[in-house]
C-alpha angles and dihedrals in degrees: 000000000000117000090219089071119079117205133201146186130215149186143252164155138349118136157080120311114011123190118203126204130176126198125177126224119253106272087221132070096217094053092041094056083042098053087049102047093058083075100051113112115236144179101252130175108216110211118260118268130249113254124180116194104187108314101339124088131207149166123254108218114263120275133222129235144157111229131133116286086241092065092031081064104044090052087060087249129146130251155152124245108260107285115163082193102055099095091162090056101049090040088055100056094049100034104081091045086052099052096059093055109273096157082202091053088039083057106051089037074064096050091045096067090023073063112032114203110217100337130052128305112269090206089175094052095052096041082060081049092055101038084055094053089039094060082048085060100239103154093207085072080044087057093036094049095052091047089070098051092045088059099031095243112167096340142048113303099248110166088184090061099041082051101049088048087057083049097055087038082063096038083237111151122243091240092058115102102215102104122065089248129170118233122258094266090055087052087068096036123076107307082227086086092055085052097050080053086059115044081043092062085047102058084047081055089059099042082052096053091047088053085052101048090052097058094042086061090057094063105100090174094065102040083050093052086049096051090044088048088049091053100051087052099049108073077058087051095052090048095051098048097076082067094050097050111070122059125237108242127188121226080259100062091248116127115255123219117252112207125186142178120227123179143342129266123219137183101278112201122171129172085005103295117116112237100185133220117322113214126159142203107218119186118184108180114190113148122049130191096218109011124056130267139294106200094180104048095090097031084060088043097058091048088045104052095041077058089056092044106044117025095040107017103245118161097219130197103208122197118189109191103013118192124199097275089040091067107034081046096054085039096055086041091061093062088063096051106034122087134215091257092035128119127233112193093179102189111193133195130161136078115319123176135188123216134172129236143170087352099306129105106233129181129192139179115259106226122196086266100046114122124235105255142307091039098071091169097132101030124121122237110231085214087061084054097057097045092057083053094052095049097050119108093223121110104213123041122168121178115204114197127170080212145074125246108149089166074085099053157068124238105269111274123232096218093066084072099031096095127084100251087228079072100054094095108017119126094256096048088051091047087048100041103025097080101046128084131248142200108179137155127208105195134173086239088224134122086236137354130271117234125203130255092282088047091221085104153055116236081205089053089039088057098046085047094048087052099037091050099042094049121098107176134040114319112196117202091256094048088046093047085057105054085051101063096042092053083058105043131220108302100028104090129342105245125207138187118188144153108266098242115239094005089102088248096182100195084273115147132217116237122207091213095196112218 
């Protein structure tokens, strides 16, 4: 298998009530690049607004926004067709609103040259946006801002700094001890010091997660309740795989998406704090029309999502063989179903690939229609992923890939491991962590999965459901991130946890709230 492909596995469907769907791909190219591109997100300009004071009318000045091309239109504004490479366009539409103080528009004026967009990054220039924002008090730039110190992009790697933005970022005091923090004296010495604090508290992270994954082993109850559990479902199982089994083919030959609806979400609540709605986006991509296959894409979705169901009360949209359209369409959909307090588990598996151009490093997500390189014409932009994520209403969003596409990402930050892990679900972290929003991603780190020795199943999805099915009590992402890579063990896969970049991720976390 090539190194340049990236393979996943994903999740998916088990469950009461499914609703199927099929929907068959355009039988044009052209359509098929124009139905796509409705759901792009772009950078449009709506038209002002009509105001009348008194007797006199005027226009109020146009307003930015990021929307799909397909609303922006709709809403009479003005944009350019989706170009990760047009920095001057993009520039151009957030600029003005910027420069009169808008700490949202400050911020994305700072992800524009962090990111450079077709040219290279202006790291000075993003590190004025943020400061700006930062003194408006938006805690994304807070975010933003501390990211590069905590690379040591454009500036001096300073890890204190980058921790006490994350602090300010969590209204947490400077005197509170929640936060790994060097003293005073380190602040001024060599910010090496604050990093070996670090990395120390994380190895006693690790240390912690193997202790609890011990004890949990001992418990004989629960494995017995699960197997128990495992048992009653799986007469339903048996009777729904018939329905899993064959793939849906167009009179053209091509592979048709299967959608289906599992569950219901409700309001979860637990020791009075309102956790929201839990919904998911599981895509389980197994049969391609140009690549080969992933036979254990759909085998780890339909774990995955009974786990979802059943154990946490997700309601969960399943697609097994997504094409392009399949998964910009179910993330624009999201935006119409999801709520400001609600919660987006998004679970990917299928092929992914990075590739660089025009000096940037960009990653996409491989569909079943996607083409073998160069031609790139359905694949999905992991930016556009992230820009869906960062439209959506919902406050909580983790995405879970048993692949690697760092074009998407920031740099890991130190601050996600730099709490005792006593501390993850204790009253005061919750308080600290619960409001805020997240955007996060848990990924196996690796060019393409590793399956198991029967090769139906990801060792990287056998280790997220192991931790997922064994926890009964709040299990917070970096928890969960944990347990994963010590499940499996230091040269297996390469496991990362990072903030998802330009999604206004706010230092917030994502809580698996068991039933």
């Amino acid at each position: 298998m090539p190194k340049e492909w990236n393979r996943s596995v994903l999740v998916a469907a088990l469950a009461v009530g499914i609703v199927i769907t099929l929907r068959p791909q355009a039988e044009q190219q052209s359509a098929a690049d124009a139905e796509a591109a409705k759901f792009y997100i772009v950078d449009c300009l709506l038209p002002g607004q009509v105001r009348r004071v008194g007797n006199t009318t005027y226009m109020t000045p146009r307003r930015p926004i990021r929307t799909t091309a397909q609303d922006c239109a709709i809403r009479g504004g003005e944009y350019t067709e989706w170009d990760r490479a047009d920095y001057q366009s993009a520039l151009t539409v957030w600029l003005d609103a910027a420069s009169t103080g808008d700490a949202q528009a400050m911020n994305y004026v700072g992800e524009i040259f962090e990111q450079g967009l077709g040219r290279d990054p202006d790291y000075v220039m993003a590190k004025y946006w943020y400061e700006r924002a930062v003194a408006a008090n938006f805690k994304p730039a807070m975010v933003n801002l501390a990211s590069l110190y905590d690379t040591g992009r454009g500036v001096n790697r300073d890890a204190v700094m980058a921790i006490n933005l994350y602090r300010q970022a969590w209204d947490i005091p400077e005197d509170e001890a929640l936060l790994t923090q060097a003293s005073s004296d380190a602040a001024s010495a060599e910010t090496e010091s604050a990093l070996a604090a670090v990395r120390a508290e994380n190895e006693q992270l690790v240390a912690a997660a193997e202790a609890a994954r011990e004890a949990l082993q001992s418990e004989s109850d629960r494995a017995a309740a699960l197997a128990l559990r495992a048992e009653s479902a799986e007469a339903e199982r048996d009777s729904l795989a018939v329905r899993f089994e064959d793939t849906p083919i167009n009179s053209a030959g091509e592979v048709v998406p299967f959608v289906a609806s599992l569950g219901s979400a409700s309001p979860v609540s637990q020791a009075g704090r309102d956790y929201g709605r839990y919904f998911a986006l599981v895509i389980g991509n197994s049969e391609h029309q140009f690549l080969s296959e992933l036979s254990s894409a759909k085998n780890d979705a339909r774990r995955v999502s009974e786990v979802l169901v059943d154990r946490y009360g997700f309601e969960v949209t399943r697609i097994d063989n997504a094409d392009n359209i399949s998964v910009l369409a179910a993330l624009n959909q999201l935006h119409e179903t999801l709520g400001p307090n609600d919660n987006l588990l998004i679970y990917y598996a299928g092929y992914g690939n990075e590739r660089t151009d025009e000096q940037m490093q960009i990653g996409y997500w491989l569909p079943v229609n996607a083409q073998r390189p160069p031609i790139d014409t359905y694949w999905v932009p992991v930016g556009q992923i992230g820009a869906h994520l960062a439209r959506l209403p919902a406050r909580r969003v983790l995405v879970i890939a048993d692949s690697s596409f760092s074009g998407l990402l920031a740099d890991t930050p130190t601050f996600f491991l730099a709490v005792s892990p006593d501390l993850f679900t204790s009253e005061r972290y919750l308080d600290i962590r619960h409001e805020n929003r997240s955007r996060l991603l848990i990924s196996s780190g690796q060019d393409y999965p590793l399956s198991d020795q029967s090769g139906d199943q990801s060792v990287f999805a056998d280790a997220v459901l192991e931790a997922l099915e064994k926890n009964d009590t709040i299990l917070p992402a970096p928890a969960l991130f944990l347990a994963v890579r010590e499940q499996l063990g230091a040269g297996t896969l390469d496991v990362q946890f990072k903030a998802i970049k330009g999604a206004g991720d706010a230092v917030g976390d994502f809580y698996f709230v068991p039933l």
